[in-house]
C-alpha positions in Angstrom: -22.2 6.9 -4.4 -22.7 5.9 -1.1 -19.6 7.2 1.6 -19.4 4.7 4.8 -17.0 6.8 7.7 -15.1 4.8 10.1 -14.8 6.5 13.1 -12.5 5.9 16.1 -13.1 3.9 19.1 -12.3 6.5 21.8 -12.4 9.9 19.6 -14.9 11.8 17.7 -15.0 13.5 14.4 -14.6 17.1 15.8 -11.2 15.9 17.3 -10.1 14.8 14.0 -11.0 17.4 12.4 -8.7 19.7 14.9 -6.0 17.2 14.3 -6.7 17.9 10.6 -6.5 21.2 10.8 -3.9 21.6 13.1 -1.9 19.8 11.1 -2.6 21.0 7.3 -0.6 24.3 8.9 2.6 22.7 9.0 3.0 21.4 5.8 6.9 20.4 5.8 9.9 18.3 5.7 12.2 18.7 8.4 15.7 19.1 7.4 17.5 16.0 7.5 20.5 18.1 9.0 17.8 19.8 11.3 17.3 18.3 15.2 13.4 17.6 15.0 12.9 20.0 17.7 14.0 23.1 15.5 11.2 22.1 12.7 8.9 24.5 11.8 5.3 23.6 13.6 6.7 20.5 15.3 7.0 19.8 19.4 9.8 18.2 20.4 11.0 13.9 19.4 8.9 11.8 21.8 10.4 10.0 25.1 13.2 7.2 24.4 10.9 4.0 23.0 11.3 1.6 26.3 12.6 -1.4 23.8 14.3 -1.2 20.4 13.0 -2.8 17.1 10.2 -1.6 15.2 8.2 1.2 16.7 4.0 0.8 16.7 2.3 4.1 16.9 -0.5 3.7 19.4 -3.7 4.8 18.7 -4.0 8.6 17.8 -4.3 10.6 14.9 -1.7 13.5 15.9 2.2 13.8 15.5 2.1 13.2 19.0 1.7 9.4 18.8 4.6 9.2 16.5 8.4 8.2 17.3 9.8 10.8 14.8 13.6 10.7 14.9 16.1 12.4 12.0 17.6 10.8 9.0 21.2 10.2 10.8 19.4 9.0 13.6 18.0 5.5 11.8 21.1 5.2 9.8 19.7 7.3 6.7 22.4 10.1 5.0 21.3 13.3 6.2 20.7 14.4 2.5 18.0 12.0 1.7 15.2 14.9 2.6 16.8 17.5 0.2 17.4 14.3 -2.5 13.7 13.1 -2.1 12.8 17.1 -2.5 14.5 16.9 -6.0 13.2 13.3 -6.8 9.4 14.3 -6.5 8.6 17.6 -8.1 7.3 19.1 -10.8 9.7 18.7 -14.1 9.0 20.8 -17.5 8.8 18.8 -20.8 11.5 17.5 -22.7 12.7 15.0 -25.3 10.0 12.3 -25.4 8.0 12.9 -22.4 5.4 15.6 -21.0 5.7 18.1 -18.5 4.5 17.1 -15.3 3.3 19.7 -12.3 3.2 18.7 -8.9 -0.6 19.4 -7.4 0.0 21.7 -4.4 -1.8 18.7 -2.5 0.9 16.7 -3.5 2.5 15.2 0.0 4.6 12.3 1.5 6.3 10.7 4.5 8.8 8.3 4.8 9.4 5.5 8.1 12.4 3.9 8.9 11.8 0.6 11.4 8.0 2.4 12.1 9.9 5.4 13.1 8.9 8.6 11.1 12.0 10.5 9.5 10.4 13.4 7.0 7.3 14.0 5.9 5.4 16.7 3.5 2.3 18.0 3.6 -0.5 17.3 6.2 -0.3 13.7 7.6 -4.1 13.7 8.6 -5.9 14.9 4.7 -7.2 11.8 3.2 -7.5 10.9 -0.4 -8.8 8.5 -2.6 -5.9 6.3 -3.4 -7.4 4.7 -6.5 -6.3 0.8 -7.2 -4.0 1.3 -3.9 -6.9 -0.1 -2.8 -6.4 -3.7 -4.1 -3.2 -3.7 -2.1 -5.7 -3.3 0.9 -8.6 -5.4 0.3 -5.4 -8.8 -0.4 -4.2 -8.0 2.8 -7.7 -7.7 4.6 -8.3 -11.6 3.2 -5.2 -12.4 4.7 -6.1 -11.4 7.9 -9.3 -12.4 8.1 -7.4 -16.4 7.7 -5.7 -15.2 10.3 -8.7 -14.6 12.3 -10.1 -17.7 10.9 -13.0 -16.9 8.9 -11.6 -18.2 5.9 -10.1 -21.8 5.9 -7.5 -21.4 3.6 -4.1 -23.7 2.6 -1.1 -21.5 1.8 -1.9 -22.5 -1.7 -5.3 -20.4 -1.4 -6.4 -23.2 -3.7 -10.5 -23.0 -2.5 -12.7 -21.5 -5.4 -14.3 -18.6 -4.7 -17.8 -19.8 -7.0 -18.2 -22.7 -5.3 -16.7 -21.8 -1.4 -18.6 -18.1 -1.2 -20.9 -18.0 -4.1 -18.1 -15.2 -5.5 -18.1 -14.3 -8.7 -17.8 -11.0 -11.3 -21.3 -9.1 -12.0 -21.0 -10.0 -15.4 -19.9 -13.6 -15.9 -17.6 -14.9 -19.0 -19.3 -17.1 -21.3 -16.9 -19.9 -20.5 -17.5 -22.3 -17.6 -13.9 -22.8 -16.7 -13.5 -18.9 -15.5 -15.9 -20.0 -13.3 -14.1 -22.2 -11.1 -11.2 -19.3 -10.1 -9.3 -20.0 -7.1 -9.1 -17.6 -4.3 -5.3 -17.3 -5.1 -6.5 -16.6 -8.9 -8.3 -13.6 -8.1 -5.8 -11.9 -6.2 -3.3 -12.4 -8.4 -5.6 -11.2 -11.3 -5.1 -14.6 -13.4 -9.0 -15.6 -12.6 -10.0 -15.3 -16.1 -12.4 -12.8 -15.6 -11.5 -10.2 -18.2 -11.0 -12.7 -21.1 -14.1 -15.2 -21.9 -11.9 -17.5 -23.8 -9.3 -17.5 -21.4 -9.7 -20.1 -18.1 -8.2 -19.4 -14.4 -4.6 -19.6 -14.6 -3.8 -19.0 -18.6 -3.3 -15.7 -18.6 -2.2 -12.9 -16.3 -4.7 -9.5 -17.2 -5.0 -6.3 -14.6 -8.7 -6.0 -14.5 -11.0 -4.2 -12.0 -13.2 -7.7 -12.2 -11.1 -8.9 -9.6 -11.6 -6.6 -6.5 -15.3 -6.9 -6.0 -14.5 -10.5 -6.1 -12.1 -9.7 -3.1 -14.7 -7.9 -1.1 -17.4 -10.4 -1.6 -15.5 -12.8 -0.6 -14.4 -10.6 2.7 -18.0 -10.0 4.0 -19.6 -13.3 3.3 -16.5 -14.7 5.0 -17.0 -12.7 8.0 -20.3 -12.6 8.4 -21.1 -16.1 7.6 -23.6 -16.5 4.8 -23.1 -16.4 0.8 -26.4 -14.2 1.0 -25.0 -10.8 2.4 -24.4 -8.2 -0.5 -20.8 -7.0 -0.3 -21.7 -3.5 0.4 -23.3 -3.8 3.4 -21.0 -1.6 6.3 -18.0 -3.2 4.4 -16.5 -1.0 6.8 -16.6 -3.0 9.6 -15.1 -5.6 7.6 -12.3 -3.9 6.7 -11.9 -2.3 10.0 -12.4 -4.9 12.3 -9.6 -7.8 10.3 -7.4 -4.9 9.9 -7.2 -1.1 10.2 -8.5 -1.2 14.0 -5.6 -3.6 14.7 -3.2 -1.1 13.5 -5.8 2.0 15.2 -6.0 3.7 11.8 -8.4 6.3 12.9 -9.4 8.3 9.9 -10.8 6.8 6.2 -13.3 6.0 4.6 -14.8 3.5 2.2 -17.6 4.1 -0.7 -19.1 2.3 -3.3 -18.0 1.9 -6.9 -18.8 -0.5 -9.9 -15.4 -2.1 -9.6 -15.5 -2.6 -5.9 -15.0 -0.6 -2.6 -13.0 2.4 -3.0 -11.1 4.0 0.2 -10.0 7.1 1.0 -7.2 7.0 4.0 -4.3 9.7 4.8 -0.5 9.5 5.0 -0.6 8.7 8.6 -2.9 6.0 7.9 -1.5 4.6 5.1 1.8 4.2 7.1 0.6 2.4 9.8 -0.5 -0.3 7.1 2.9 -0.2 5.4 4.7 -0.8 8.4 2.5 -3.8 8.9 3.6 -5.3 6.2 7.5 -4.6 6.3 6.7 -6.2 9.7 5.6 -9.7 8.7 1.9 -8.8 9.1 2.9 -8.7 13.0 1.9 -5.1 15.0 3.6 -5.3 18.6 2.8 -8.8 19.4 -0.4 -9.1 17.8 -0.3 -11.0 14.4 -3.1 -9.5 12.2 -2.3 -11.0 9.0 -0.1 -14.5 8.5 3.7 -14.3 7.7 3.4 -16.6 4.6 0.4 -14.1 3.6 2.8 -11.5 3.7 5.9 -13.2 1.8 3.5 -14.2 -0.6 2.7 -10.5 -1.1 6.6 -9.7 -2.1 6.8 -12.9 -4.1 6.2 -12.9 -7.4 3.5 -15.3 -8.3 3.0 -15.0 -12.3 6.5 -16.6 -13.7 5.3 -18.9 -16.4 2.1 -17.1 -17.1 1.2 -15.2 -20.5 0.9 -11.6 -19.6 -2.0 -9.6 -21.7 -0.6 -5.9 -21.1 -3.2 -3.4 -22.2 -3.6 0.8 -22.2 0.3 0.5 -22.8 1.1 -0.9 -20.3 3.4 -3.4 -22.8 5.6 -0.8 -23.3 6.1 0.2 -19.4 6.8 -3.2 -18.3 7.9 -5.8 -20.9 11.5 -4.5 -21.3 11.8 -6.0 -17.6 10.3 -9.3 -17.5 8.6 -11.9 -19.7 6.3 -11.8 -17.1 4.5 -9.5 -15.1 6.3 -8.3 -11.8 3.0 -8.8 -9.7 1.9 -10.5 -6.3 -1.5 -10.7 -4.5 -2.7 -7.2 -5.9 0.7 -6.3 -5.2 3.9 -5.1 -7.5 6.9 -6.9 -6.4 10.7 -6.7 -7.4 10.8 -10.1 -5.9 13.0 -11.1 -9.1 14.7 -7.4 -9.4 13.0 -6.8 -13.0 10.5 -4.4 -11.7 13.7 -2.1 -10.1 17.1 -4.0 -11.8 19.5 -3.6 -9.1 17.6 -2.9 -5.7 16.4 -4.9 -3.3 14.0 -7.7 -4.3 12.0 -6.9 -1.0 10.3 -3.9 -2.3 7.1 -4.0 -2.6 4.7 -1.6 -4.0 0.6 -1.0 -4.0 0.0 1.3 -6.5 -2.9 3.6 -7.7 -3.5 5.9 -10.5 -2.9 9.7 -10.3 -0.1 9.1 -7.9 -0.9 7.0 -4.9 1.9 4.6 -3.5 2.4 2.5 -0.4 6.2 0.5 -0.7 8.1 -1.3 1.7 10.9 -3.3 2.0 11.2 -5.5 4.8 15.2 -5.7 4.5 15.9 -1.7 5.1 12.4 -1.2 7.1 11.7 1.4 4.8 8.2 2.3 4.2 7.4 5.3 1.8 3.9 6.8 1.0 3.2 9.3 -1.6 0.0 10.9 -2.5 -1.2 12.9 -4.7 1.5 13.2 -6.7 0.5 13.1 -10.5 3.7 10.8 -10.6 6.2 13.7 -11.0 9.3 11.7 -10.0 12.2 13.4 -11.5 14.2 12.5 -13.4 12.0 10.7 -15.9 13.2 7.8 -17.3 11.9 7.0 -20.7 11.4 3.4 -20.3 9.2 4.0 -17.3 5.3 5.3 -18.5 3.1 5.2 -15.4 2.3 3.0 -12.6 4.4 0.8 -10.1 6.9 0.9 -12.6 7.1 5.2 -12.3 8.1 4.7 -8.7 12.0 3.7 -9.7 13.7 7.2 -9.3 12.0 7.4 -5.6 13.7 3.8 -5.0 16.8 4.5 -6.3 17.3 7.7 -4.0 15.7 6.4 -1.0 19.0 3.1 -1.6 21.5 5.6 -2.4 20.5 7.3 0.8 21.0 4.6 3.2 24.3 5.1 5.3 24.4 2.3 7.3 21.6 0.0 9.9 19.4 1.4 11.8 20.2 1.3 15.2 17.1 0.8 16.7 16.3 -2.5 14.5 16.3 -5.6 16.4 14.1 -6.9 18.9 11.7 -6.0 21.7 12.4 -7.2 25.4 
């Protein structure tokens, strides 16, 4: 496996590493009832923001660079950190599901508007966030047709064999799969894990569809169908998107089913309040609003699903369909989460890795590590995006009004 570090423009590694360390000592969540100043480890809120509206955390990697403001503050009941403290945790077994412990790594932080309300656990510790990932690598082509290396119609109609000489490793017998539209892939109805299924016939999860993605990415940006995909796809990645939003500290490696990253709560925020944002940080737009609503929109109504490793019995009692986006789950048509908002929006990766938004409330949530101990289980929900409902429904029940800073900047 080969590791590619991103570094900051500006900083060095030790700095980070002090950050890091600094940082991994004040593993909390500030009591919602608790002026930040009184938290354990934490300096006092940051300077009144000079407009209102979403806040954009400058480049940094320290607390310092955040607006951090209590629950009451952005119109959030000032229970919601003792509620999300009883939501994610460790659970013993009981009538038709297994125990579940919380790893002591476990951590997570919630925004409000780009504002940071709790957190727990050390914002700077990176992970590997699994098929959070694909979340990532739809949003990176998005902005790189915002930067205009890829020529695309809001239809993403172009095919990726014939446009950047894109396709899977190992390709289906039948010809049809490949002529897979860019729009295909990302929505993981290309055809690719089913030979006698063509582009469009069948919706499949399949890890045949992100190194797809990232081909496409670097031959975009760099110009030429000849340039293997692994070559510094961290400058890809970093230059269409996380140095727009100055994440400072991940990492990318290379796997058979694509590029892997490894990113930390911090991080991972900064990306999530891009999205509830339109794709738009401060005045810059780094990935285009119809790329964005697309995202939360589900784009599989009318397609067959083909759910596998049981995932039929985790989503079907929702939807005839599958509640998913460009490598996105969505509750666009509230069958995902019956009875919260359809603006949530969820990248989700295996042992526990979630990035959700929802533009509406400005509410951005990142867990890691978590082993998906969301308490209480509900039996109709197995793993996945779908596992995420009992953090949803407390972060809704928890909302007490606007938040007063929303609106815009002057």
């Amino acid at each position: 496996m080969t590791a590619l570090r991103h570094s900051s423009a500006g900083g060095d590694t030790q700095t980070f590493q002090a950050d890091r360390r600094t940082l991994g000592k004040n593993s909390i969540v500030c009591a919602a009832s608790a002026l930040l100043v009184g938290c354990a480890g934490l300096s006092a809120p940051d300077a009144p923001a000079i407009c209102t509206g979403t806040y954009f955390p400058v480049q940094g990697d320290t607390l310092t660079v955040q607006s951090r403001k209590t629950p009451a503050q952005v119109g959030l009941k000032s229970g919601i950190a003792t509620a999300l403290q009883n939501t994610i945790k460790s659970y013993p077994a009981g009538a038709g599901y297994a125990a579940c412990t919380l790893p002591s790594a476990a951590r997570w932080a919630l925004w409000r508007h780009g504002r940071l309300v709790l957190y727990r656990g050390s914002l700077t510790a990176n992970t590997e966030i699994k098929s959070a990932r694909k979340t990532i690598h739809a949003a990176t082509i998005g902005a790189l047709i915002q930067m205009g290396k890829i020529t695309a119609d809001r239809t993403l109609s172009h095919h990726v064999k014939n446009v950047w000489n894109a396709q899977p490793s190992t390709v289906p017998a039948e010809n049809c799969d490949l002529n897979a539209t860019l729009k295909q892939v990302l929505v993981q109805t290309s055809g690719y894990a089913d030979p006698a299924k063509c582009p469009g016939q069948e919706w499949h999860y399949h890890d045949s569809n992100p190194p797809v993605l990232n081909k496409v990415a670097v031959r975009a940006y760099r110009g030429t169908k000849a340039t293997d995909y692994t070559s510094n796809y961290d400058q890809v990645l970093g230059t269409a998107l996380f140095d727009k939003v100055y994440a400072t500290d991940w990492s990318t490696s290379i796997q058979p089913d694509g590029i892997r990253i490894e990113a930390d709560l911090a991080d991972l925020g900064r990306f999530g309040v891009l999205m509830a944002n339109d794709g738009k940080w401060g005045s810059t737009q780094v990935v285009p609003s119809w790329f964005v609503a697309k995202m939360s929109q589900r784009q599989t109504t009318g397609i067959e699903p083909d759910y596998e490793g049981g995932m039929d019995s985790v989503l079907f009692p929702y939807s005839p369909y599958s509640p998913y986006s460009l490598m996105t789950w969505t509750n666009s048509a509230r069958d995902l989460y019956p009875g919260r908002s359809p603006g949530w929006t969820v990248a989700s990766g295996a042992e526990g890795h979630y990035v959700s938004w929802d533009r509406g409330s400005g509410l951005v949530m990142v867990i890691l590590d978590s082993n998906r101990c969301f308490y209480p289980p509900d039996l109709r929900l197995g793993s996945g995006a779908v596992k995420l409902r009992p953090v949803i429904d407390t972060l809704e029940a928890n909302i007490g009004g606007p938040d007063p800073f929303a609106g815009t900047c002057t």
